[in-house]
C-alpha positions, 0 to 999 in steps of 0.5 A: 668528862669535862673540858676544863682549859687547853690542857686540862680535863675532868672525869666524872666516872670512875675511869680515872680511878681504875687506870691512873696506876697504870696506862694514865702514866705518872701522876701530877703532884705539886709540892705540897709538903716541901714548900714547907721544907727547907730548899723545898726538898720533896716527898713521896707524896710530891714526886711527880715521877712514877719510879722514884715514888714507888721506890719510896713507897715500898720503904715504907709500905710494909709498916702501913699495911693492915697485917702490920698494924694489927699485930704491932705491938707499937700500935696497942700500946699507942692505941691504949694509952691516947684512948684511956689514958687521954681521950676518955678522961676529957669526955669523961670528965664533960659528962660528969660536969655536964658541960659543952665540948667543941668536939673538932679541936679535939678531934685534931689532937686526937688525930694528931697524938696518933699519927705523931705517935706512929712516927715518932713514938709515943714519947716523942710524939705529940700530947695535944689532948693534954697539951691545949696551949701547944695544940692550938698554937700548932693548929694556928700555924697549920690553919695559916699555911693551909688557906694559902696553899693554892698558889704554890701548890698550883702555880708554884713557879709564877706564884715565885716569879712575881714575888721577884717584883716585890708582889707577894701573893701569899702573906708573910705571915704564912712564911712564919708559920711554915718556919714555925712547922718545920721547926716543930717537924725538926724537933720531933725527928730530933727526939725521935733520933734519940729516942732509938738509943733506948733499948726494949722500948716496947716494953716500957709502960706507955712507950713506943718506938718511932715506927715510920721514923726509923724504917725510914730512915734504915731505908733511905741509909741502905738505899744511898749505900746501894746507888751506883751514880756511874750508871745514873743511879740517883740515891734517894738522899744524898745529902742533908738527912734530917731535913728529907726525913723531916719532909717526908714525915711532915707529909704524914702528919698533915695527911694522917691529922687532917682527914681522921679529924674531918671524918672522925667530926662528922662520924659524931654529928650524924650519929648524935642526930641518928638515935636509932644508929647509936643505940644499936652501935652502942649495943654492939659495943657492949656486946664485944668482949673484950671491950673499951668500958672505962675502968676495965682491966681487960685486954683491949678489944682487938682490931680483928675484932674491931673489924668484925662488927658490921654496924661500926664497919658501916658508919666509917664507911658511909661517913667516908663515902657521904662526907670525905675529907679530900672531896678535891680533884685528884689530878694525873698528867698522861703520858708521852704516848697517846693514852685514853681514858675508858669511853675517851678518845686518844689524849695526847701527852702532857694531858692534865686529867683529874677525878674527884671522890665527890662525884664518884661517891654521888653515882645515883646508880651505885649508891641510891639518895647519895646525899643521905647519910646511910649506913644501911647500905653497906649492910646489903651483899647485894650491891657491896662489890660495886659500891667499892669499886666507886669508893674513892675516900683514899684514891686508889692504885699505885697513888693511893693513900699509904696510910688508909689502913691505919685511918680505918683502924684508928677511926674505929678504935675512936668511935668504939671507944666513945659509944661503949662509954657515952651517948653523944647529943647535939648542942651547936651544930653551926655551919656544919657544912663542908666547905668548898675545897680539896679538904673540905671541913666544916664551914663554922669550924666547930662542933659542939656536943654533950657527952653522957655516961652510959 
């Protein structure tokens, strides 16, 4: 544990993760998505507050939990039009060229089409494999916003104050791109309002209903209905509807799009410099039945049965754990009543305590040469347990990521649909390198692969 300021330490053991839900009392978050956001209206994930966040997780934590997403309908029809009628068709037409393919931009848009399609449905969701122009002026504004987050995440109310004096400490530009986000966010829950007007929408060719969307919405109506304001009983939205769902689904997006497409890159570049990992990760595709063969006119292999082939299990996590995309502090502020962390003595309240994924995923004890990429490792029994109880690519407890499951599902279906068609080798791996930050992508920004036709 390091004493980093008057007010503020960092764990480097996986105590904060095992009590940050329970006796380390409400969790820090600064507003990461409403300063995106018109009159900076908060989300779940920006809710300080332990009470109204879980009151809003559990509007939506059905609809993200693994049973759920397996069995939705919604989710295969999403899951096979992005693979085959999306992705595939772009690799396979580089392969039949025999070009180059900068494989991080699409793995943004692959990532962006899913999470986007969850929410707002397929047909209102957006096509950024499709749609190049859009998809990186998109990008450019997400890239804008994100390089200056630190101020107001961090020091929102000092960042605010001397902006007062006419000093901006974040570019203008980056107020352009924020308006620019919240109006694509607007038109999409627009799209998505309407789109609630077609009835059987499942059951349309290549459609799906805006999942999150409407449970959202439904949840937030019903619990505005049931508040009792004479007892001090607060609704969760009270009054500009469309601009708290855009808010909280905007949290969605950027968490769903960001850290799938960091992983899913990395995913491709250790097993392009693995052979002996992909020939056996192809093999086990090929073995499945039914599988994601390109042209195939079989039923799509399932997510049950996804989950049962133990190589592609062990590349998702071990790039998980080895490169995560959220490596940053994840910071609690202790309760009123002194409280310890395990091994510490009594913190006062008010205590800013943080622990980060990129320490804990580097227990030398827990995972033997943390540094090398290796899938073998959750292959062995013997260690499994305790390997888990140290992974922390998605927080854990009550502040964990809602969407985790849905991550594992969709990193899964990608990476099974790229190794049962193609064989993956490297031609630019330039500043591959994960940046030193919360979300840690590659420092080139870029990632050139070959893609062959099995």
């Amino acid at each position: 544990m390091v004493d980093c300021g008057p007010s503020m330490l960092e764990a480097s053991t996986n105590g904060l993760s095992m009590t940050s839900s329970t006796t380390m009392g409400e969790p820090y978050r600064s507003a990461v998505a409403s300063v995106l956001i018109a009159d900076r209206v908060p989300c779940m994930f920006s809710t300080k507050e332990s009470k109204p966040h879980s009151v809003r997780k559990r509007m939506i934590s059905n609809i993200y939990s693994k049973t759920y997403l397996q069995s939705s309908e919604d989710v295969r029809n999403i899951t096979r039009t992005i693979l085959f009628d999306r992705l595939l068709p772009v690799l396979d037409n580089s392969a039949a060229e025999g070009s180059t393919l900068e494989v991080l931009e699409l793995n943004y848009a692959t990532t962006m089409d899913f999470v986007s399609s969850y929410v707002f449905g397929l047909a209102s969701g957006s096509n950024f494999i499709q749609d190049v122009e859009m998809r990186r002026k998109y990008l450019s504004w997400h890239f804008k916003r994100s390089e200056h987050s630190f101020w107001n995440q961090e020091i929102p109310s000092l960042t605010r104050m001397i902006q007062a004096t006419g000093i901006r400490l974040v570019p203008q530009w980056v107020d352009v791109a924020n308006d620019n986000l919240q109006a694509y966010m607007l038109r999409l829950c627009r799209l998505a309002e309407k789109s609630t007007q077609e009835p059987d929408v499942t059951e349309k060719e290549n459609k799906s209903r805006p999942v999150v969307y409407s449970q959202l919405l439904s949840a937030l109506r019903k619990s505005a209905e049931k508040a009792e304001p004479e007892r001090g009983e607060k609704p969760q939205m009270i009054e500009k509807e469309e601009i708290h769902i855009a808010s909280e689904l905007f949290d969605h997006i950027i968490a769903g799009m960001d850290t799938s497409a960091i992983t899913l890159t990395y995913l491709l570049w250790e097993v392009s410099r693995d052979t002996d990992i992909q020939r056996a990760l192809q093999d086990e595709m090929r073995d499945m039945q039914p599988n994601l063969a390109i042209g195939k006119s079989s039923p799509m292999a399932s997510p049950r049965a996804l989950d049962s082939l133990p190589i592609l299990h062990s590349v998702v996590m071990e790039t998980l754990r080895r490169h995560t995309a959220i490596p940053g502090s994840q910071p609690r502020i202790t309760p009123a009543t002194p409280t310890s962390l395990v091994g510490s003595p009594p913190l006062p309240g008010g205590v800013r305590v943080s622990a980060q994924a990129y320490s804990l995923h580097r227990n030398e004890e827990v995972f033997p040469d943390p540094e090398v990429w290796n899938p073998g490792r959750w292959r062995g029994p013997e260690s499994k347990d305790e390997m888990m109880r140290w992974f922390w690519a998605f927080g854990s407890g009550g502040r964990m990521c809602i969407g985790n499951n849905f991550a594992m599902q969709e990193l899964k279906y990608v990476t099974a649909a790229i190794y049962s068609n193609f064989s993956t080798s490297i031609i630019d791996d330039t500043g591959i390198e994960q940046v030193d930050g919360y979300t840690a992508g590659p420092a080139g920004n870029q990632l050139k692969l070959k893609f062959t036709r099995l």
